[in-house]
N, C-alpha and C positions, 0 to 999 in steps of 0.2 A: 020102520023106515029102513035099518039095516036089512029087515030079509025081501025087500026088496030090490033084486038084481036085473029086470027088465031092459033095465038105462047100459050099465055095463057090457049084458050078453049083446045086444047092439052093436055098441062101437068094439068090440071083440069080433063080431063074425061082420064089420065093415070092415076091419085090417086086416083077418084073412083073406076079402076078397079082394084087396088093393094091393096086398102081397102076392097073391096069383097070378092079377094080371100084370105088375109089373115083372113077373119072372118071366111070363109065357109072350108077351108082347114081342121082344125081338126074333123070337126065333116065329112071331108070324109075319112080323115085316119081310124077314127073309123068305120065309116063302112066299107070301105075293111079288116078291123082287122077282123070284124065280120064275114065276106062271108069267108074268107078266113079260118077261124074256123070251120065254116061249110062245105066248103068243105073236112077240113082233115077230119072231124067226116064221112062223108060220104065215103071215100076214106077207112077211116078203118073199116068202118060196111061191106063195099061192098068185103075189104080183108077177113073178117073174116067168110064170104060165103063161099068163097073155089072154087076152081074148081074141077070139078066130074072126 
């Protein structure tokens, strides 16, 4: 029963992946913060053309 470690390696490589993503989560909020900024900007330069 000890040399089984299945259970363990488990919840081991589920908190490196919960550590990953909460490192890397804000720095992708910010960047969709950003795209998203740029698209409004594009969105109002391309309003601001007009149609003929």
């Amino acid at each position: 029963m000890l040399a089984d470690r299945r259970g363990s390696s488990f919840i081991e490589n589920a908190l490196w992946i919960i550590l990953f993503v909460l490192t890397i989560s804000p720095f992708i909020l910010t960047l969709a913060t950003a795209i998203g900024t740029k698209f409004t900007e594009m969105v109002s330069k391309i309003n601001a053309i007009g149609t003929p």
